[in-house]
N, C-alpha and C positions, 0 to 999 in steps of 0.2 A: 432089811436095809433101812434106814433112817432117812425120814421124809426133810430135805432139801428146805431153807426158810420159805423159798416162795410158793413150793407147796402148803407149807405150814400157815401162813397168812392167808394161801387161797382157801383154806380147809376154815380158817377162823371166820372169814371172810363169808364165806359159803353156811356157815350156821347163823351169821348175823342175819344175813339175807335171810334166809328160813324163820326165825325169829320174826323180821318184817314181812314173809308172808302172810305167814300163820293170825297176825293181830290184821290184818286184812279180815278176817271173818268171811268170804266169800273166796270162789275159783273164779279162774274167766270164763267169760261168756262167749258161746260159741256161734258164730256167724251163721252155718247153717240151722241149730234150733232158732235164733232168729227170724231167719226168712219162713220157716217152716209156723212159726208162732203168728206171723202177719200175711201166711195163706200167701206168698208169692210162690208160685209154681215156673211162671214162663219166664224164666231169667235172662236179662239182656244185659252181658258183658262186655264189655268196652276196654283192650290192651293201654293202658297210658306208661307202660315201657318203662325205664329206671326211675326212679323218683325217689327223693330227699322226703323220707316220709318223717314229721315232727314225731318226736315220741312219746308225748303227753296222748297223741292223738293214735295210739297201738293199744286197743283198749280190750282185744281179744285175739282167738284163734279161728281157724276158719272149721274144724271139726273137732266134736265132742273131746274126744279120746287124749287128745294132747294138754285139754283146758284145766284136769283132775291134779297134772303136778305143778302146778302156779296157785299162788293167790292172784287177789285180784287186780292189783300191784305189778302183779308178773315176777315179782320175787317167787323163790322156791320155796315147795312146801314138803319137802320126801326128804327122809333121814339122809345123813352123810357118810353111809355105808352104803348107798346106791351103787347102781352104773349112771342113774340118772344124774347125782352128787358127782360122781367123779370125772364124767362127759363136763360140768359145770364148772368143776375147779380147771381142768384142762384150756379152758374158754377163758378164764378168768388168766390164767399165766399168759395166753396166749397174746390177747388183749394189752398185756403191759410190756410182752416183747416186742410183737410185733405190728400188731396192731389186727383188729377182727375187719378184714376188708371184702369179705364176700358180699354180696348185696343177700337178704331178706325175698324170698317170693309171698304178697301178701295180697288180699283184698280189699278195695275200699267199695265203703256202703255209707251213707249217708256223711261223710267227710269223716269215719273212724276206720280202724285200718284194722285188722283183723287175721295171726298169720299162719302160713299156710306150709312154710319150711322158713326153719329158722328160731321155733321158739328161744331155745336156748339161748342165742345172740340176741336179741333183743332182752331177757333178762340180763346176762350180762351188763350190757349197754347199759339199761336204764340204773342200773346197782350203780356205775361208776358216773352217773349224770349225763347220757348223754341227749344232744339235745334233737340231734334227728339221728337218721338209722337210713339207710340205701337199700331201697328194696323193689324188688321189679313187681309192679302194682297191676293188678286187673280190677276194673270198676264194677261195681253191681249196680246198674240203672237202675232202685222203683220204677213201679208205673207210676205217672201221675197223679196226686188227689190233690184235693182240697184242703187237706191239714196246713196251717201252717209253715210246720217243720219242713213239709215237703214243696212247698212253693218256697222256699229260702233256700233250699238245697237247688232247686232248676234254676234259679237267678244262679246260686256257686257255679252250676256247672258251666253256666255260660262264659261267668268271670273267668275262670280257671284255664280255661278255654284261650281265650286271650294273655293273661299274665302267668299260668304256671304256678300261682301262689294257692297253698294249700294248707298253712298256717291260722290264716285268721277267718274269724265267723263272728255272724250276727246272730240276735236275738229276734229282728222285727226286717219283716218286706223292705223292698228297697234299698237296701244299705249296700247292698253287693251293687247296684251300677251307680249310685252315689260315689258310694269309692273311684270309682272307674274314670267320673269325673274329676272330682277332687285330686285326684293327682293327672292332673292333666290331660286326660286320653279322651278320643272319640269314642260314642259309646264301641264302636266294631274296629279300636284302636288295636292292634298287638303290640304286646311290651317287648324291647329287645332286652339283650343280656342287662346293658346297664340301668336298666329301669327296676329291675330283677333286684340287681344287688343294691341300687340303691333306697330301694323300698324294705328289703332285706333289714339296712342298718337302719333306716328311719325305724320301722316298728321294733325292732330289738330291743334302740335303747330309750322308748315308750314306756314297752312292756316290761323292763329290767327296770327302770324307775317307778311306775305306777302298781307295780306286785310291791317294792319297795314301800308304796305308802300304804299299803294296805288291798289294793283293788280287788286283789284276791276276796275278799270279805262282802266284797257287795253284791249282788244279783245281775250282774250286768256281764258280758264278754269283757276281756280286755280289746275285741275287734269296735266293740258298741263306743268305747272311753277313746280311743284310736279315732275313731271318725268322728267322731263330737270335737276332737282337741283340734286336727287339722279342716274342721270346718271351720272351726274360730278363727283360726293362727294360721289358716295356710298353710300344706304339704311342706312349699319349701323353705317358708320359714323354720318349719320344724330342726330340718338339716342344720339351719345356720344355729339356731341355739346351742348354747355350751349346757353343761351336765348340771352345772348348778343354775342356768336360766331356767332350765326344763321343771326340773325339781320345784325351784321356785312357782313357776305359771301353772303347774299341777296343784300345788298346795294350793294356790287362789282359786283354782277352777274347779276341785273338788265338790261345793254343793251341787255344780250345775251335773256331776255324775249324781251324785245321789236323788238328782230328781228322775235320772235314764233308768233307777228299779224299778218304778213306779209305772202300771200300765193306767194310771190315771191321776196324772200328775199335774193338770191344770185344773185349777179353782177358779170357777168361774161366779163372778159378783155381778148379778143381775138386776141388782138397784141398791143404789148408795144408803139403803138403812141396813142390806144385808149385810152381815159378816162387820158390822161396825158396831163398838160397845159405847155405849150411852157414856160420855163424858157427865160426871154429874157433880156440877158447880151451881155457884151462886150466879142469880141473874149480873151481876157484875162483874164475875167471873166469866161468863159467857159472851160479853164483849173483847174484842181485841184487843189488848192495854198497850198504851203506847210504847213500853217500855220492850215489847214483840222483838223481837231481833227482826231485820229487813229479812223477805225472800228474794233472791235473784233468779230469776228463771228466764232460762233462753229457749227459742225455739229454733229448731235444726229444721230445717225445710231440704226434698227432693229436690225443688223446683223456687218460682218465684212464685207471687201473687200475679202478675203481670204477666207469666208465661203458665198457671194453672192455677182451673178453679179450685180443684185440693187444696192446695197450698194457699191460694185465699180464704177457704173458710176457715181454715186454721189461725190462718192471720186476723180474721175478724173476730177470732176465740181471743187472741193473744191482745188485743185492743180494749176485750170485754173488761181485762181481767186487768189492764192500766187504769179503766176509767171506773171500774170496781172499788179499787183496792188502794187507789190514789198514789199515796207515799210511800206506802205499805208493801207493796210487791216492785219490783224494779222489772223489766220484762226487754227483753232484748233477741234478733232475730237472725239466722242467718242462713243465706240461701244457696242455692245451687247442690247440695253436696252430691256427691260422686263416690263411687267405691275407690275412688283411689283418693282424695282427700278427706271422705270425712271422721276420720281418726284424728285427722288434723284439726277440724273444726271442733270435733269434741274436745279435744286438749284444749285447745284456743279459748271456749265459753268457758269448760274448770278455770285454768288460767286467769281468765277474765272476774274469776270469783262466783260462776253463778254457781247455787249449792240445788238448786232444780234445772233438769233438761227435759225437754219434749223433743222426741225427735219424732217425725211426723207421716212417715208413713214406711212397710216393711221391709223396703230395702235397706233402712237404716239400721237394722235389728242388729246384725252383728259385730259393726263398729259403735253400736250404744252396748251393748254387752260388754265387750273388749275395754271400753271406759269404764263400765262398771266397775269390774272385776280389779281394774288396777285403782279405781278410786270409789269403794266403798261407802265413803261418809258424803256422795254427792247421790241424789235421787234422782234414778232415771229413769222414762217410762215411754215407752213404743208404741206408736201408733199400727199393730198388727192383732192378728185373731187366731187363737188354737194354738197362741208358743207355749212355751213352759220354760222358765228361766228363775235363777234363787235371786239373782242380783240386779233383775230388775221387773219391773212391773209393765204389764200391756194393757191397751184401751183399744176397743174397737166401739160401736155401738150398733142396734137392731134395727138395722134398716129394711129388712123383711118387713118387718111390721108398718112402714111406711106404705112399702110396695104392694101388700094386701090391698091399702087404701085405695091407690092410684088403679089399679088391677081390677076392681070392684066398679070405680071410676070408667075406666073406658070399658068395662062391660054393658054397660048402662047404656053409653053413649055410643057406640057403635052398631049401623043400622046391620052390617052382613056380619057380624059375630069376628072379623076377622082383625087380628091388633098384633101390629109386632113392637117387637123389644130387640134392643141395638144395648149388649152386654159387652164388656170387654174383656176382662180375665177371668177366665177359668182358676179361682180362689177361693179357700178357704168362706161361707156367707154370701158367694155369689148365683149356688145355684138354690138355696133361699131365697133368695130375692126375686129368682127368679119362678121358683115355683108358686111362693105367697102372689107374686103378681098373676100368677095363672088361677089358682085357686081364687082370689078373690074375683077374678075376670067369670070366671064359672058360678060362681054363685051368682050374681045379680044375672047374669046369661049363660043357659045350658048347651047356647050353641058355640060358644066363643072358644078361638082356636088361637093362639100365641104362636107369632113365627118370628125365633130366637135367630137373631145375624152376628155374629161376633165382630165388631169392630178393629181386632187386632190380629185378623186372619193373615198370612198372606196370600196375593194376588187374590183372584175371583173377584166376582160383581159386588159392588158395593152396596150394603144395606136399604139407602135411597132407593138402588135402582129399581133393586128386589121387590119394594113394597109399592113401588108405584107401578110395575109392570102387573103385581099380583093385587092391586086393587085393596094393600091395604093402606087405610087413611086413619087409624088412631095408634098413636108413635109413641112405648115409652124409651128416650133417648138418653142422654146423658145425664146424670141431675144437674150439675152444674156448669156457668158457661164464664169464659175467662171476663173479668169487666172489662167493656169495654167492645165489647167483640159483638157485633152486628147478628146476630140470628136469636130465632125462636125456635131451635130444632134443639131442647132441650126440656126434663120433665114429660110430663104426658102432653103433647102437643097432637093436634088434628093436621093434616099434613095436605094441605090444598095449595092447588098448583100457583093460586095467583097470591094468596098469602095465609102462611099454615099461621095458626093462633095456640096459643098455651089453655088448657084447661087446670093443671095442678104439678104442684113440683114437689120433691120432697127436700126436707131443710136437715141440714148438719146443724145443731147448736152448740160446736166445740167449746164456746164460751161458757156457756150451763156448766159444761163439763169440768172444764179448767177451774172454773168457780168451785166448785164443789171440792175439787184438790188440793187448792190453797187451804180451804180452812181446815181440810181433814187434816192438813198438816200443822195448821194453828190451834187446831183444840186438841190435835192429842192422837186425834182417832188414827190416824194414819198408820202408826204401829201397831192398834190391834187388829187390820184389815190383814196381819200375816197372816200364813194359817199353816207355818210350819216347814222342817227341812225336807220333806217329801212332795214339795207343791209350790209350782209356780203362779201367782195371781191375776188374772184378765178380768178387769172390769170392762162389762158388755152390756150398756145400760142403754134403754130404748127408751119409747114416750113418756111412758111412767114419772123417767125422770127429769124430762124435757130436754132431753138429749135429741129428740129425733120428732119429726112434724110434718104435716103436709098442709100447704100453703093451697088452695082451692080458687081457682078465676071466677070472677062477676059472672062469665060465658056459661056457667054449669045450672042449671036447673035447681030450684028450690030442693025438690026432695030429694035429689042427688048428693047437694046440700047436708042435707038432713041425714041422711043413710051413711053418709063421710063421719058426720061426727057422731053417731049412734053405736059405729062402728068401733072407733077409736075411744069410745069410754068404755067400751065392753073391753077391750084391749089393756087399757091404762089399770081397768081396778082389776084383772086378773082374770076375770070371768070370758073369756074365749082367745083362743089362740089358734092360728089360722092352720095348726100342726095336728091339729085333736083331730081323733075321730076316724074312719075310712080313709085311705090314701092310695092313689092307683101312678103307677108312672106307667111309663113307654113301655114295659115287657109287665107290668102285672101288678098285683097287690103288692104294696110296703110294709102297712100293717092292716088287719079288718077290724079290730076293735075297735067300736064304737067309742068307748071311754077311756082311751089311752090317749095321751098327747105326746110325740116326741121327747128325749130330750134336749136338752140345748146343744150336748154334745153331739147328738145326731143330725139338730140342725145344721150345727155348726161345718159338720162334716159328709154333711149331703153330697153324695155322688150320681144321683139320679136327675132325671127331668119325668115333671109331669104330663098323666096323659094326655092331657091338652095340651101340649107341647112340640110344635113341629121345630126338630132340631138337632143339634147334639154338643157333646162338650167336645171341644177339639183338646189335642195330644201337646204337649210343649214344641214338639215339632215343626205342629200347624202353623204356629204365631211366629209374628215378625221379630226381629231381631231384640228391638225394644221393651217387647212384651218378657220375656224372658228372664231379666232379675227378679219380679217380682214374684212369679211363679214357681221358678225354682225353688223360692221360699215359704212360698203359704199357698201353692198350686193342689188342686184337689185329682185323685186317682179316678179316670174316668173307665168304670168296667161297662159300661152300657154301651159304648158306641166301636 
C-alpha cells in the first residue's frame, strides 16, 4: 500500500533528523552514570509535580540504555527501517494533528532535566522548535559542597522555591536573590500567577533580542546580560520599552556585557604614572597653549557641603581645580542628588555643556552609567571602588594606608592597649581600613585590641556609650566633620570626659586628584589610561600620589612624630605595605608567607577582620534604612560572622 504524503514528509523528515543527529558526534548523557561518576550514593528527591520544563535545558536521559538511540541533540540516530524510526514518524504526524499533549516524566539535577519516559517526545519536540515540553519532574538534591556550581544551584533552589521560574541562570553567587530584589519582591516574597507571566514576557523578549545581537557568542548566560540590563534600566521600565527601544539600549549597552566574560575585568591604576604613556613634546609643547579648548566639568554631589563632610572635600577638590586652572577649566556644582532625580541632573550639567562630570560618591554609579551610555562623547567618572564599567571610569583612593598610620598612632599612645574604631559601611576598602588600623595598632603595641562599633547599626548602644563604659579612651571616629559643626569626635581623637582632644586625622586631597585629571586630559594621556574592551578602569591612588595624608596634632610626642613619618616614606616609595607578610584574622591564618603581600584585589575585597579585632561585619539587614543604597552597591559578603 502506498505510504500517504504525511507519512512520506514524516519519513523525510525523520532522516533529516538522523542526519542532525549523527553530526552531533556524541549520545546523550545519562543521569545515573552521572551521579554514579560524582560518587552520590544517598540520593535525596524532591516531587516538583508538572512543570514547563525549557527545552534547551533536556540535555539527557535518566538511564543508559535509552541514551544509544539519540545524539546529543536528541535528534535520532537508528536507520528508518526501525520500530524505533517508525514509533518516531508516528509522533511526528501525531504532533501536527493533533498535538503531542502528554506530559514527559523527567529528572532535574543541577537545573538540567534528564528523561525518564518520554524520550521520543521530546525529540520530537525539540525537531519542530519547541520551546518548553510538560513534564512531571522529580528533583535530585546534591549534597552540599563548596564548588561554586553548587552554591549557585542552593541560592536556585531557594529562588525557584518562591517564583517557579526554572529558565534562567547565572554564572557567579548572588545573582539568584539580586534578582529577586530587582523585580521587586521581598527576599521570602512569593510571586503570584501574574508576576510569573509577566516576568515570563520581560525575559522572552530580552533573550529573543539579545541572541539576536549575537549574545549567544559571548561567555556570559543570557540570565548574567538579563540582570545587568534591568539593574540599569529597571525591571519595569524593561516592560514599557518598545522592540526597537530594546534593540536600541542593547546595542549601546553591549560593552558593559562584554566586560560580565571577564572574571577579572577591573584595571586597577595604583599611581598616576602607571598605565599612562609618556606624552613626548617639546618643552612648549608641554605647556597648556591658549588656544586649549575650555573644560567644563561639573560635580554631582549625594549631599551638600553644608549637610556633609564628603561632599565638602569634594567640593574643596572642585575649588582646587577653579584656582588651578583659572580660565582654563569652568567647574560647576550640583547637589542633593537622589535616585529619583539624578538622571535629571546628569542631563541638566550635559545640557548645560559640561563635557567632564564627577559624580561623587557610589550611589551615583548607575545614573552616571545610564548618562554615559546614552552620551558617549561626555567623560564621566564615579567616585566608587571594585566597579567594572566600559563607559565610564571610577576613583576611589587608599585610605588603608592612612589608617595604618593613625593605628600605629594610638598604639603608641594608649596606656591599657584598648582603641576603638566607629566604622560605618560595611564596603568594598572598609574592612582595610579597618584592619591596616589594627595592624598598625599592633605593631608599635602587642597588646592593643580594636573594638569596631558600626555607626549605621540599627537600635543597640551607641559607640560612645560602649567605649566609655569599657574604658576605652583612644577613638578612631569619623575622618571628617561638617564645617561648621562644633565637636572633636573625629580622626583619632582621645575621648575625655571634660574635653576629648584630636591627636591626627586623615586628609582626602580630591583636589591633587582632580588636578591630575584635568591635565591627563590636556596632554593627551588620558586615552592611553584605556586598557581595552575586556576591562573597566579604577584609579586607586594613595600617598604616593598625594592623594591621601595624615595631618598629626602638636599633642603627639616627638618620636611618635618621627615613626608617623618613617612610616609613611617606607609606604610612599614602595618598600612596605601594611598587607605583606603573616596575616591572622578572627578564625585563623589568611596567608603565612612571609614574603607575599596581598593583592590590591584582595585588599580591596577583604571580607575578614583581624585578630586583634573585637567585632564583626554586620549583614545589610543589620543597618538602618539609610545605610542601604550604598551597600547594595559596593557592600562586601561577610562569611566570618
Amino acid at each position: 500500500m502506498p505510504m500517504n504524503t504525511t507519512t512520506s514528509e514524516a519519513l523525510a523528515d525523520y532522516e533529516k533528523a538522523v542526519r542532525m543527529g549523527k553530526r552531533s558526534g556524541k549520545t546523550l548523557p545519562a543521569l545515573d552514570d552521572l551521579l554514579k561518576e560524582k560518587n552520590i550514593t544517598a540520593i535525596k528527591e524532591i516531587p516538583l509535580g508538572l512543570v514547563q520544563i525549557p527545552a534547551n535545558q533536556i540535555v539527557g536521559t535518566k538511564t543508559a540504555g535509552r541514551s544509544s538511540a539519540f545524539g546529543e541533540n536528541f535528534m535520532p540516530v537508528l536507520k528508518e527501517n526501525t520500530e524505533f524510526a517508525a514509533k518516531w514518524v508516528e509522533l511526528y504526524k501525531a504532533h501536527l494533528t493533533e498535538g503531542i499533549r502528554d506530559p514527559i516524566k523527567a529528572y532535574e539535577y543541577m537545573n538540567k532535566f534528564y528523561v525518564e519516559e518520554g524520550n521520543k517526545r521530546v525529540s520530537v519536540l525539540k525537531f519542530f522548535g519547541a520551546v518548553s515540553i510538560p513534564g512531571n519532574v522529580i528533583r535530585i538534591v546534591p549534597p552540599r559542597t563548596d564548588e561554586k556550581e553548587n552554591r549557585i544551584y542552593y541560592e536556585f533552589m531557594d529562588f525557584y522555591s518562591l517564583s517557579g521560574v526554572n529558565y534562567i541562570w547565572f554564572s557567579q553567587e548572588g545573582c539568584f536573590p539580586k534578582l529577586q530584589r530587582l523585580v521587586g519582591k521581598r527576599p521570602d516574597e512569593v510571586w503570584s500567577d501574574d508576576d510569573k507571566l509577566n516576568f515570563s514576557s520581560a525575559y522572552t523578549r530580552f533573550e529573543a533580542e539579545f541572541k539576536a545581537q549575537g549574545g549567544e557568542r559571548l561567555p556570559i548566560t543570557t540570565g548574567d546580560a538579563f540582570l545587568y540590563f534591568i539593574g540599569l534600566y529597571d525591571y519595569n521600565m524593561l516592560d514599557e520599552m518598545t522592540s526597537a527601544e530594546l534593540k536600541e539600549q542593547l546595542a549601546k549597552t553591549w560593552p558593559e556585557f562584554q566586560l560580565l566574560t571577564s572574571d577579572d575585568s577591573v584595571a586597577l591604576q595604583m599611581d598616576p604614572s602607571d598605565g599612562t604613556r609618556e606624552v613626548k613634546k617639546n618643552i612648549f609643547a608641554r605647556l597648556i597653549p591658549l588656544s586649549t579648548p575650555k573644560l567644563k566639568a561639573a560635580f554631582i554631589h549625594e549631599k551638600s557641603a553644608e549637610t556633609s563632610a564628603w561632599t565638602y572635600a569634594h567640593e574643596l577638590g572642585r575649588m582646587h581645580l577653579q584656582q588651578t586652572f583659572d580660565d582654563q577649566v569652568i567647574t560647576s556644582c550640583y547637589d542633593n542628588a537622589t535616585e529619583e532625580n539624578a538622571d535629571q541632573l546628569l542631563e541638566q550639567a550635559i545640557g548645560n555643556g559640561n563635557n567632564l562630570i564627577f559624580t561623587t560618591s557610589p550611589p551615583l554609579l548607575k545614573a552616571s552609567l545610564k548618562a554615559a551610555i546614552d552620551h558617549p562623547d561626555v567623560k564621566i567618572l564615579n567616585c566608587s571602588l571594585n566597579t567594572s564599567h566600559r563607559y565610564i571610569r571610577t576613583y576611589y583612593a587608599r585610605m588603608y594606608e592612612a589608617k595604618f598610620l593613625m593605628g600605629a598612632i594610638a598604639g603608641a599612645m594608649s596606656e591599657n592597649g584598648k582603641i576603638g574604631y566607629i566604622a560605618d559601611y560595611p564596603i568594598y576598602g572598609m574592612m582595610a581600613n579597618i584592619n591596616a588600623f589594627a595592624l598598625g595598632a599592633k605593631m608599635v603595641n602587642a597588646r592593643a585590641r580594636i573594638y569596631l562599633r558600626w555607626s549605621t547599626l540599627k537600635g543597640g548602644e551607641r559607640p560612645e556609650e560602649f567605649f566609655a563604659a569599657n574604658d576605652v579612651r583612644y577613638i578612631s571616629g569619623q575622618d571628617m566633620i561638617v564645617p561648621g559643626e562644633a565637636s572633636r569626635h573625629f580622626g583619632l581623637y582621645r575621648s575625655d570626659a571634660w574635653d576629648p582632644f584630636n591627636l591626627a586625622m586623615p586628609i582626602w586631597h580630591w583636589g591633587k586628584f582632580y588636578e591630575l585629571m584635568i591635565r591627563s586630559i590636556m596632554n593627551g594621556s588620558w586615552k592611553h589610561d584605556d586598557v581595552g574592551a575586556t576591562k573597566g578602569l579604577n584609579y586607586w591612588w594613595g600617598m604616593s600620589a598625594g592623594i591621601i595624608d595624615v595631618i598629626c596634632s602638636g599633642n603627639l610626642p616627638i618620636g611618635t612624630v618621627r615613626l608617623v613619618d618613617l612610616l609613611k616614606s617606607t609606604i610612599c616609595n614602595g618598600d612596605f605595605n601594611p598587607f605583606s607578610g603573616a596575616l591572622y584574622s578572627q578564625k585563623g591564618a589568611v596567608q603565612q608567607d612571609t614574603d607575599r603581600v596581598l593583592t590590591p584585589e584582595e585588599i580591596i575585597t577583604m571580607d575578614w577582620l583581624a585578630e586583634n579585632v573585637d567585632g564583626f561585619i554586620p549583614t545589610i539587614d543589620q543597618l538602618i534604612d539609610a545605610a542601604r543604597p550604598v551597600v547594595l552597591l559596593q557592600g562586601v559578603d561577610s562569611p566570618e560572622t
